[in-house]
NUPADO-246994 format. One record per residue (C-alpha): chain; residue in one letter; x negated, y, z. Coordinates in steps of 0.25 Angstrom, whole numbers, always signed. Layout:
REM NUPADO-246994
<r nutor="A" guti="A" x="X" y="Y" z="Z"/>
...
//
This chain:
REM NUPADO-246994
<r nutor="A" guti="X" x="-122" y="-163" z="+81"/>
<r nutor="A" guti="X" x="-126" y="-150" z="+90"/>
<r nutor="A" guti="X" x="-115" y="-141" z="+82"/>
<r nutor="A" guti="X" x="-104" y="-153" z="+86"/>
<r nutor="A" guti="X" x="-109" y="-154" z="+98"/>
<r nutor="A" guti="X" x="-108" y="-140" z="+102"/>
<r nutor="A" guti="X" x="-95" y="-138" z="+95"/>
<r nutor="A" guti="X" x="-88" y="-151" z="+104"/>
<r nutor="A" guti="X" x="-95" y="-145" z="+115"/>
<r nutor="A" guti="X" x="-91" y="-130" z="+114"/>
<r nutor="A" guti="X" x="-76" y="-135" z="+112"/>
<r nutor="A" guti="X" x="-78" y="-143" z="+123"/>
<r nutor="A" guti="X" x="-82" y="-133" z="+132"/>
<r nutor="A" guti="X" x="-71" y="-124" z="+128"/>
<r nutor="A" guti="X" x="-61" y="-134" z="+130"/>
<r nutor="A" guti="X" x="-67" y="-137" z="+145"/>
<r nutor="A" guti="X" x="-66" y="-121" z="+148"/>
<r nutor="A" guti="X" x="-52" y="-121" z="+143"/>
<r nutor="A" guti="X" x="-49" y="-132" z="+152"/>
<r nutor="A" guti="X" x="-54" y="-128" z="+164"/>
<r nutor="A" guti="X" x="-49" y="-113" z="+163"/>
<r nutor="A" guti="X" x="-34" y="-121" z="+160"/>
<r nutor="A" guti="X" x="-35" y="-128" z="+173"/>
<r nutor="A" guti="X" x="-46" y="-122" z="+183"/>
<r nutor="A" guti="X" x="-40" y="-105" z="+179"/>
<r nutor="A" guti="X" x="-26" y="-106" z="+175"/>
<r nutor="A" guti="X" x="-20" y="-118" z="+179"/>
<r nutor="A" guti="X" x="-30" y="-120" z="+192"/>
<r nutor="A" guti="X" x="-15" y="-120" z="+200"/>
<r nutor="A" guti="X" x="-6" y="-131" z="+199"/>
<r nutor="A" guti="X" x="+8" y="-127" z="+194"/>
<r nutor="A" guti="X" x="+18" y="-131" z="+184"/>
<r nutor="A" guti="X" x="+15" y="-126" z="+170"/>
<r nutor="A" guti="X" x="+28" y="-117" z="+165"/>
<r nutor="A" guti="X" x="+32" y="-115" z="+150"/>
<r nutor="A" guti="X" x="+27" y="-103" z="+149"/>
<r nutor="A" guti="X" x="+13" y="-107" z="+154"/>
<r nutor="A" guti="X" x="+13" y="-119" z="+147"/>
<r nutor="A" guti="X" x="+17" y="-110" z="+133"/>
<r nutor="A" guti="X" x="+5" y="-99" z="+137"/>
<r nutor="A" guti="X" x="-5" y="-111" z="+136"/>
<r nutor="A" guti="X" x="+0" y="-118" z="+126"/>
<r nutor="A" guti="X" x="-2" y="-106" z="+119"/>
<r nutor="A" guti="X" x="-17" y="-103" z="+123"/>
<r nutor="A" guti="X" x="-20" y="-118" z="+118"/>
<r nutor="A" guti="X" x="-14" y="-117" z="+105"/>
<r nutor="A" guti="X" x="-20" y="-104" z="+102"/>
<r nutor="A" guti="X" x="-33" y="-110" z="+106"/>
<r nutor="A" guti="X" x="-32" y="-120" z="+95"/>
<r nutor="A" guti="X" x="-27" y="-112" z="+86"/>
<r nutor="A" guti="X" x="-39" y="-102" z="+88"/>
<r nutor="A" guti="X" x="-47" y="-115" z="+87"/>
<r nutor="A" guti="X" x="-41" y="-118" z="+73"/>
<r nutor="A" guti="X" x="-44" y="-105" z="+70"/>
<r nutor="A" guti="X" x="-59" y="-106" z="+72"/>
<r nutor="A" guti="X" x="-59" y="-120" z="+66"/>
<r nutor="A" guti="X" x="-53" y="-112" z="+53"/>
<r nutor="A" guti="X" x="-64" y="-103" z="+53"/>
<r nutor="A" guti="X" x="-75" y="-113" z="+57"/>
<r nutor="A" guti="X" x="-72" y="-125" z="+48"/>
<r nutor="A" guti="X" x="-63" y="-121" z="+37"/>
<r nutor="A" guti="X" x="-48" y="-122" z="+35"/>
<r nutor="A" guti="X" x="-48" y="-138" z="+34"/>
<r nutor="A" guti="X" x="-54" y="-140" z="+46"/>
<r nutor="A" guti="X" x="-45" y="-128" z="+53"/>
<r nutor="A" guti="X" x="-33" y="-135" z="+47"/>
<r nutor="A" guti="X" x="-38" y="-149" z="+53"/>
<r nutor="A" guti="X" x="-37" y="-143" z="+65"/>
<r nutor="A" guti="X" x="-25" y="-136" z="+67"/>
<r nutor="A" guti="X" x="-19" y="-149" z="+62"/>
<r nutor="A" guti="X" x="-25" y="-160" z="+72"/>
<r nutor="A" guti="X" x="-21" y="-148" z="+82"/>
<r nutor="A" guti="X" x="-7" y="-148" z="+77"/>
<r nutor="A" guti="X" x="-6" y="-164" z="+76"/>
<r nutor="A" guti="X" x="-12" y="-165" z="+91"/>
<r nutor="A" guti="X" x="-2" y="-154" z="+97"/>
<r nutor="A" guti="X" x="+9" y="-161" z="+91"/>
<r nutor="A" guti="X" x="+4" y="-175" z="+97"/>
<r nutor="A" guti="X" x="+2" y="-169" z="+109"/>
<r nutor="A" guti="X" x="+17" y="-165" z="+111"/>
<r nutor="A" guti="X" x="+20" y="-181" z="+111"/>
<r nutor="A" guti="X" x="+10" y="-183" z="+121"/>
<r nutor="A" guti="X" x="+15" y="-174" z="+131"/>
<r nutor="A" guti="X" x="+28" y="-180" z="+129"/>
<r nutor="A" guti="X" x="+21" y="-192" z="+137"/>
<r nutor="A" guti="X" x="+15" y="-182" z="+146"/>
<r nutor="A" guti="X" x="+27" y="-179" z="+150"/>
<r nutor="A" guti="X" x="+31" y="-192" z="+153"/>
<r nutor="A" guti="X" x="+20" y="-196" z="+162"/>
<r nutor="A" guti="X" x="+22" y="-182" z="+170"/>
<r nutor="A" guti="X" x="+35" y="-185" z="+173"/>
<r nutor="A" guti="X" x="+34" y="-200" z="+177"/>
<r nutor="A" guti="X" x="+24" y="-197" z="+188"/>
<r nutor="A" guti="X" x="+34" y="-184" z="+192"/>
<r nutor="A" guti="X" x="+19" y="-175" z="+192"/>
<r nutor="A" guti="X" x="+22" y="-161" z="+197"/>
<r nutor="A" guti="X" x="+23" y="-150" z="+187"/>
<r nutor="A" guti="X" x="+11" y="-143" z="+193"/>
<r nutor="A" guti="X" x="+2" y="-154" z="+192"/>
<r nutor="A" guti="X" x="+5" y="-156" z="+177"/>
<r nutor="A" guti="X" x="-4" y="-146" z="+171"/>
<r nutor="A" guti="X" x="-17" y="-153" z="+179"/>
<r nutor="A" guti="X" x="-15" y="-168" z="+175"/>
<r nutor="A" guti="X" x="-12" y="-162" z="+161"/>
<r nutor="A" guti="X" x="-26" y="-155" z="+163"/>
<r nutor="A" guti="X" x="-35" y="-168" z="+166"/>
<r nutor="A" guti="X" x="-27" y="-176" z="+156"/>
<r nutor="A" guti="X" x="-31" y="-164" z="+144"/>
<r nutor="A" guti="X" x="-45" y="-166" z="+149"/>
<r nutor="A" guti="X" x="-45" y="-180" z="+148"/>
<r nutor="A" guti="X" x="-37" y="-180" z="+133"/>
<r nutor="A" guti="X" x="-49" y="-171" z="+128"/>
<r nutor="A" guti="X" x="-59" y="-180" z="+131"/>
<r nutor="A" guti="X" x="-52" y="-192" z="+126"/>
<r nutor="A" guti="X" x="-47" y="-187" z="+114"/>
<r nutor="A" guti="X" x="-60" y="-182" z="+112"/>
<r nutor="A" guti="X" x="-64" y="-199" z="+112"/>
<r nutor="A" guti="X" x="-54" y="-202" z="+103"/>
<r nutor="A" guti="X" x="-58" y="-193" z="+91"/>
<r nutor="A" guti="X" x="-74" y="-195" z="+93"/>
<r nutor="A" guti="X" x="-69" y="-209" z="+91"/>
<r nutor="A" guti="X" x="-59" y="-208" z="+81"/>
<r nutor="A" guti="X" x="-67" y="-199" z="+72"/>
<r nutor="A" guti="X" x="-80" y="-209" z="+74"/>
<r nutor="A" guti="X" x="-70" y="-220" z="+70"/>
<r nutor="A" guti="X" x="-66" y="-213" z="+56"/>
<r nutor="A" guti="X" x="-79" y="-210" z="+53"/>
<r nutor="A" guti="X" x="-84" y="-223" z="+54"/>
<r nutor="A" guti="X" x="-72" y="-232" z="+50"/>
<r nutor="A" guti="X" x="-65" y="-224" z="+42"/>
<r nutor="A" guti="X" x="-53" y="-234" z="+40"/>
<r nutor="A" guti="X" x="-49" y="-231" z="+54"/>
<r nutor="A" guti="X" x="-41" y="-220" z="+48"/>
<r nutor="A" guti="X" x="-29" y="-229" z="+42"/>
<r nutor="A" guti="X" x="-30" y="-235" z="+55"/>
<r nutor="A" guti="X" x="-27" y="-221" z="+62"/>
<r nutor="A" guti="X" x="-19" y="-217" z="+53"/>
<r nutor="A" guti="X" x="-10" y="-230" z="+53"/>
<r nutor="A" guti="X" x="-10" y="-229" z="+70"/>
<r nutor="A" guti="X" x="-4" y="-216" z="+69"/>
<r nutor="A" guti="X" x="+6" y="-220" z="+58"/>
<r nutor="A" guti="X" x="+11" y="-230" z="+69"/>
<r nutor="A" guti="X" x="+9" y="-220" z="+80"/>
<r nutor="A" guti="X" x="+20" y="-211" z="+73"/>
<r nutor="A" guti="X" x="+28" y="-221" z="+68"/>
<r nutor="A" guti="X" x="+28" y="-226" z="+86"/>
<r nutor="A" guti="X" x="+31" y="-212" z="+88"/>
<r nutor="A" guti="X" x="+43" y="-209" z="+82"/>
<r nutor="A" guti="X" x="+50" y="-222" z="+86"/>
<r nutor="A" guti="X" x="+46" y="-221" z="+100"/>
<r nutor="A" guti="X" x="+57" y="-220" z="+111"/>
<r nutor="A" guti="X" x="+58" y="-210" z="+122"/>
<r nutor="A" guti="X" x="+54" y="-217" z="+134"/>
<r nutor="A" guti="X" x="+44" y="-227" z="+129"/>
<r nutor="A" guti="X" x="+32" y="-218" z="+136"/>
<r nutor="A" guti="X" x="+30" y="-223" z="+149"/>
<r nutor="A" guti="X" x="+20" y="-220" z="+159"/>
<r nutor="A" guti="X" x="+22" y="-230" z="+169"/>
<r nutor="A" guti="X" x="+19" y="-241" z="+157"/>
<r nutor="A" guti="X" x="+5" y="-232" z="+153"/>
<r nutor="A" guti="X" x="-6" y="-245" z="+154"/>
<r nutor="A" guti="X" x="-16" y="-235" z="+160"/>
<r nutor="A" guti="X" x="-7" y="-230" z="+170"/>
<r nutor="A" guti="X" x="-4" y="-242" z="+175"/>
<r nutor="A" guti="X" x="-16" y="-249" z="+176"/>
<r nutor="A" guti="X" x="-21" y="-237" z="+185"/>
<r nutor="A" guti="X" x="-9" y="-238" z="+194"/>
<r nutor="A" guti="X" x="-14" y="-252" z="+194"/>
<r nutor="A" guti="X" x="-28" y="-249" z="+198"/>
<r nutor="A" guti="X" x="-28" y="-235" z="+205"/>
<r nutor="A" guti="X" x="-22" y="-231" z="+219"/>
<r nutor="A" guti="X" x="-10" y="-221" z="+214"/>
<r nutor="A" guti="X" x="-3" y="-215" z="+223"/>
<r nutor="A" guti="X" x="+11" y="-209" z="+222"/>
<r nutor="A" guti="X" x="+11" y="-195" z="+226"/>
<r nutor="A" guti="X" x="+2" y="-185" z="+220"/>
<r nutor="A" guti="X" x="-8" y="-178" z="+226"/>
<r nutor="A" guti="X" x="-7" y="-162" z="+220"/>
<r nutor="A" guti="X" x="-16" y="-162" z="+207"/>
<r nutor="A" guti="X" x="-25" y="-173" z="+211"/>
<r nutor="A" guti="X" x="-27" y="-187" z="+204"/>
<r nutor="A" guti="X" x="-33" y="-192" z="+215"/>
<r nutor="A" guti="X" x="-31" y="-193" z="+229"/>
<r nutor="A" guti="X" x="-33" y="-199" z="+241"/>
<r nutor="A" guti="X" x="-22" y="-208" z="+249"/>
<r nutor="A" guti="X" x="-26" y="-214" z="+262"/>
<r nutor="A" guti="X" x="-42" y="-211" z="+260"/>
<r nutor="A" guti="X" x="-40" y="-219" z="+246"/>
<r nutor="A" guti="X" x="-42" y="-212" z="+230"/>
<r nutor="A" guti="X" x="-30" y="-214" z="+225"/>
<r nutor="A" guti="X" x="-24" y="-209" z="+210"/>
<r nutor="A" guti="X" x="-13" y="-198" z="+212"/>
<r nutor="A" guti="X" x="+0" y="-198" z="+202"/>
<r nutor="A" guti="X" x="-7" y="-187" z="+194"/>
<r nutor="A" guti="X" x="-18" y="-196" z="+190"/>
<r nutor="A" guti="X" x="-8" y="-207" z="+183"/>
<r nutor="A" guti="X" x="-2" y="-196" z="+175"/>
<r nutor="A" guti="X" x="-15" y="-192" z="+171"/>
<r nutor="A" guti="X" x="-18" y="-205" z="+168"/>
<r nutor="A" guti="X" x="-6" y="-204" z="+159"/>
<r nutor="A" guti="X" x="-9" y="-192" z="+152"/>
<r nutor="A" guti="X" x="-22" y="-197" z="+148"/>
<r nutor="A" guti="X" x="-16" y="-211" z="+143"/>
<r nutor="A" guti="X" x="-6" y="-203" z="+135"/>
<r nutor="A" guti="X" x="-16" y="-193" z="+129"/>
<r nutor="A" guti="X" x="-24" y="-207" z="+127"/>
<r nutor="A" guti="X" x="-13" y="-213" z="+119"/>
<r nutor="A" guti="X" x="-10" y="-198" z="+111"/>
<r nutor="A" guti="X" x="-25" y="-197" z="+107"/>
<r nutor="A" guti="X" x="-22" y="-211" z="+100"/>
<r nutor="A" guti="X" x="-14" y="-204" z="+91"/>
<r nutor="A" guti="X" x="-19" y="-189" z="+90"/>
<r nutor="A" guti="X" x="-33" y="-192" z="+87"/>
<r nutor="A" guti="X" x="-31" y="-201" z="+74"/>
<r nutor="A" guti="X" x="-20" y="-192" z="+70"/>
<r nutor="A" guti="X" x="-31" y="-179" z="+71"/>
<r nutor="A" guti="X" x="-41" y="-188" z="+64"/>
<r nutor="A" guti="X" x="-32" y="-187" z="+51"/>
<r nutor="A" guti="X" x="-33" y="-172" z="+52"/>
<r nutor="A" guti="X" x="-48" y="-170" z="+52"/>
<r nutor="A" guti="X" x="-62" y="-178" z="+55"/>
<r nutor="A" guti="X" x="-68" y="-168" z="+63"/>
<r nutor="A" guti="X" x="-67" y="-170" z="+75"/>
<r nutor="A" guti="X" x="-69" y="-156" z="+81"/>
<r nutor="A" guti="X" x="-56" y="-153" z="+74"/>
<r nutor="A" guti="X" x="-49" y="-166" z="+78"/>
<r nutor="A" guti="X" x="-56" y="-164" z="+94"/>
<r nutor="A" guti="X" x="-52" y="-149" z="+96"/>
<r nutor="A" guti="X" x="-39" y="-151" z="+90"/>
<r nutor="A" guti="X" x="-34" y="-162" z="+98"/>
<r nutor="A" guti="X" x="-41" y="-153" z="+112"/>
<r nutor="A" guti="X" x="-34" y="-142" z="+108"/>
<r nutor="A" guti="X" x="-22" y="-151" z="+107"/>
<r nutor="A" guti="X" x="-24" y="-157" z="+119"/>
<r nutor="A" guti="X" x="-27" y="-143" z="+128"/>
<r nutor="A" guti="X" x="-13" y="-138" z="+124"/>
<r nutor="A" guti="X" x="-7" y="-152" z="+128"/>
<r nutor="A" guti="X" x="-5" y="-147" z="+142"/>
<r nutor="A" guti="X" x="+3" y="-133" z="+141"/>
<r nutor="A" guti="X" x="+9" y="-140" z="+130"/>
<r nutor="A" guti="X" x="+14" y="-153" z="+140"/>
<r nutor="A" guti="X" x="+20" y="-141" z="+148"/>
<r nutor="A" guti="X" x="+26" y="-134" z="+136"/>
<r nutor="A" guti="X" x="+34" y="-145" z="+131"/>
<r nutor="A" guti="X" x="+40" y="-150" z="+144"/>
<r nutor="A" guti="X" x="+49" y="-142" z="+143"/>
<r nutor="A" guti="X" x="+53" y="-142" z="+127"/>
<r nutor="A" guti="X" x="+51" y="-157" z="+126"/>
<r nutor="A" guti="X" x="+67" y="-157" z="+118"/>
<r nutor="A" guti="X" x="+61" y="-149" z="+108"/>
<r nutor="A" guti="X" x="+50" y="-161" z="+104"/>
<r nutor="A" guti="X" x="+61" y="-172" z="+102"/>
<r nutor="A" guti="X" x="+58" y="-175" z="+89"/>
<r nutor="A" guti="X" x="+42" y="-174" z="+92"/>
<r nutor="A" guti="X" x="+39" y="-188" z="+90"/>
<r nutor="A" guti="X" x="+46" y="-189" z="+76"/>
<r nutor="A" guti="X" x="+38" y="-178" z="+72"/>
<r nutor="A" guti="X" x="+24" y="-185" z="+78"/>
<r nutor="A" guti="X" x="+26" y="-197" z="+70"/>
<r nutor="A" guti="X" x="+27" y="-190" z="+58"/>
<r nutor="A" guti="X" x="+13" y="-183" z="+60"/>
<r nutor="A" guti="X" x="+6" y="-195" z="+66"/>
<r nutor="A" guti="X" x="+12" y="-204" z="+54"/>
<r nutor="A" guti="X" x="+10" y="-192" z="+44"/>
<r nutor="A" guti="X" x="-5" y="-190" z="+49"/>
<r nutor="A" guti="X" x="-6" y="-206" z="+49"/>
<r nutor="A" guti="X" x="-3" y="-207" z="+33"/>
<r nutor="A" guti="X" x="-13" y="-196" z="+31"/>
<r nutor="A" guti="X" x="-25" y="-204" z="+40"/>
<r nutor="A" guti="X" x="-20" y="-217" z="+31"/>
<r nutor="A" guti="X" x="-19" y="-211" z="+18"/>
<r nutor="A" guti="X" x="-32" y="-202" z="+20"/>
<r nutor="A" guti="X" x="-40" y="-209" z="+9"/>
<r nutor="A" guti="X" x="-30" y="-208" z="-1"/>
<r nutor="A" guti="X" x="-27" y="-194" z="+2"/>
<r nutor="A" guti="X" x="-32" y="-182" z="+11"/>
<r nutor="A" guti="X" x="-20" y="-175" z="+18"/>
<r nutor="A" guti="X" x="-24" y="-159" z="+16"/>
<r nutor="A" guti="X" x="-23" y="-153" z="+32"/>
<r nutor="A" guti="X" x="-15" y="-143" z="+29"/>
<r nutor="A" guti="X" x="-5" y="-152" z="+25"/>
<r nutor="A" guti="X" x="-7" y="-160" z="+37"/>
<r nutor="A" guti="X" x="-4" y="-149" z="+47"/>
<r nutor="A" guti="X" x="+9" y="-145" z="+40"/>
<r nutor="A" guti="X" x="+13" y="-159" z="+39"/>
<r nutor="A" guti="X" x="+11" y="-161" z="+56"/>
<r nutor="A" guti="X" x="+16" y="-145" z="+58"/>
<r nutor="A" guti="X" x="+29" y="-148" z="+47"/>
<r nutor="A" guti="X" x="+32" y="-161" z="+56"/>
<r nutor="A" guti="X" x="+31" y="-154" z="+69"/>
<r nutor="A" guti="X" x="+40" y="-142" z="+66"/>
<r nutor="A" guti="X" x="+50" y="-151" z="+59"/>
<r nutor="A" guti="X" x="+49" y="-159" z="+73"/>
<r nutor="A" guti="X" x="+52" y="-147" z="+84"/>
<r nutor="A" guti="X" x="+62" y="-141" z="+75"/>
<r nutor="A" guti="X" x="+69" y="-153" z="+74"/>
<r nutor="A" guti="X" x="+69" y="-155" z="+88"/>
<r nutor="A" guti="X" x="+73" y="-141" z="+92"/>
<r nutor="A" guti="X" x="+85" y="-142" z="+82"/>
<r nutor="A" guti="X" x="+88" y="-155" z="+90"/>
<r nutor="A" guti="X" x="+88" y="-149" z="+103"/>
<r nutor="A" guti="X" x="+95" y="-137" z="+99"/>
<r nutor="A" guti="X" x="+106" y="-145" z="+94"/>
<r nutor="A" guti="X" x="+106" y="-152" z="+108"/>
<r nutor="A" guti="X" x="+107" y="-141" z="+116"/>
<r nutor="A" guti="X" x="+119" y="-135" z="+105"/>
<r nutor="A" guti="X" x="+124" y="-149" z="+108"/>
<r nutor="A" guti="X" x="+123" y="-148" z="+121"/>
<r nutor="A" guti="X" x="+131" y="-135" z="+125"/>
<r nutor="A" guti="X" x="+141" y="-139" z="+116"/>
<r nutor="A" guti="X" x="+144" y="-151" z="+125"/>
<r nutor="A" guti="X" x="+144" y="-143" z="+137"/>
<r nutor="A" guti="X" x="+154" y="-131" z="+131"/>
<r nutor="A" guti="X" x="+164" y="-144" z="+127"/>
<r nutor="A" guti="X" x="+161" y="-151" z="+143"/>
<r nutor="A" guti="X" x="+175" y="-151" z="+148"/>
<r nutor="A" guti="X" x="+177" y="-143" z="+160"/>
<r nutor="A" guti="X" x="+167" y="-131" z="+155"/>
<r nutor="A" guti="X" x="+172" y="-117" z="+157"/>
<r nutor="A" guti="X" x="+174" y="-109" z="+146"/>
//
């Protein structure tokens, strides 16, 4: 018990000094996160993971180091689809592109702790009813049949319960108030714009753990693997959120590919019994599916744009 708890503390701690050089060092100035930024700390995150996995490699043996990069690769991919709604909510409440990075900030806080719930409770649930797993398994089986029929435009903020029921409850005003959720109008508390799309990130990130912590719990039982994969995940969602604004074309086809992994990893939880998927067959599966999914939406796009300056050579009128 001492050794686990030092190990959840240790990477707790370095997860809180990580955070805080993030936002009290680098980013302590609000202003728009640029591509380039955004690509830079991506990069840092991803490498950290990876460094991570590598030490997992050494530490617990190549199973467990494929367990990990796994669930790490299943949560990024996830994660993608999330910030899709992210997107969304930012741009309902018209927030200003230097006060993104912040909200994003306390919203990552509050998904670590969260998600840190959902897998103590999710792991305790498999360990002591173990028939739980046909029951994950067959949610996420739905979850990615829902995923690929969904329509574009069926995520709205304005219809978030939570969201509504504190604009219902809670003084809101309309204007926002620099980076604050909170200020005061009249002498009187009230909850600033930035506060309800905090509100919404966390319901989102609610709603993704839902589906990203049965479908890492298919991956591997231990739940420091399944815990640092989905932090690591989540640290990276930010510059990531920044990174695909502006490729977001390139991803059409994400949700296709999405179902297929939460489907594909929704059989293996239901058929676990009968047959014990290898890891390494599991990561090429969800890696295959990916890359068959971005390619397929950068030929689409391509073609597009092809399509598109074809048109305009053939507009009547054009000088030649």
């Amino acid at each position: 018990m001492s050794d686990s708890v030092l190990l959840f503390g240790g990477f707790g701690l370095f997860v809180a000094v990580m955070l805080i050089l993030d936002l009290g060092v680098f980013h302590r100035n609000a202003h728009s996160v640029r591509v380039r930024e955004a690509v830079i700390w991506y990069g840092v995150w991803v490498s950290l993971a990876l460094l991570f996995n590598l030490g997992i490699y050494g530490w617990k043996g190549t199973d467990s180091g494929n367990e990990f990069l796994t669930a790490y690769v299943i949560e990024l991919s996830l994660s993608v689809d999330n910030i899709f709604v992210f997107l969304i909510v930012f741009s309902s409440f018209a927030v200003p592109p230097e006060f993104r990075h912040r909200v994003l900030f306390m919203g990552i806080v509050g998904a670590v702790v969260m998600r840190g719930f959902f897998i103590a409770t999710g792991v305790a649930l498999l360990e002591t009813f173990g028939w739980l797993i046909f029951i994950f398994g067959g949610f996420l089986v739905l979850t990615g049949i829902r995923l690929a029929i969904r329509k574009e435009g069926e995520v709205d903020p304005a219809r978030n319960p939570v969201m509504r029921l504190a604009r219902k409850f809670l003084p809101v005003t309309s204007e926002y108030d620099g980076q604050k959720f909170f200020t005061r109008r009249n002498g009187a508390l009230v909850v600033t714009p930035l506060f309800m799309v905090l509100l919404g990130l966390e319901t989102t990130d609610l709603i993704f753990a839902v589906d990203s912590v049965p479908a890492v719990l298919a991956i591997s039982d231990d739940t420091f693997i399944i815990w640092t994969s989905n932090v690591f995940a989540i640290l990276g969602l930010r510059a990531l959120f920044f990174l695909v604004d502006g490729i977001l074309p390139y991803f059409r086809y994400l949700n296709f590919g999405l179902s297929v992994i939460l489907v594909f990893i929704g059989i293996k939880m239901i058929t676990s019994d009968v047959y014990h998927m290898p890891t390494p067959v599991s990561l090429g599966t969800v890696g295959g599916v990916l890359a068959v999914t971005i390619l397929a939406s950068y030929v689409a796009k391509r073609r597009e744009d092809a399509a598109s300056v074809r048109a305009a050579e053939r507009a009547p009128g054009r000088r030649t």
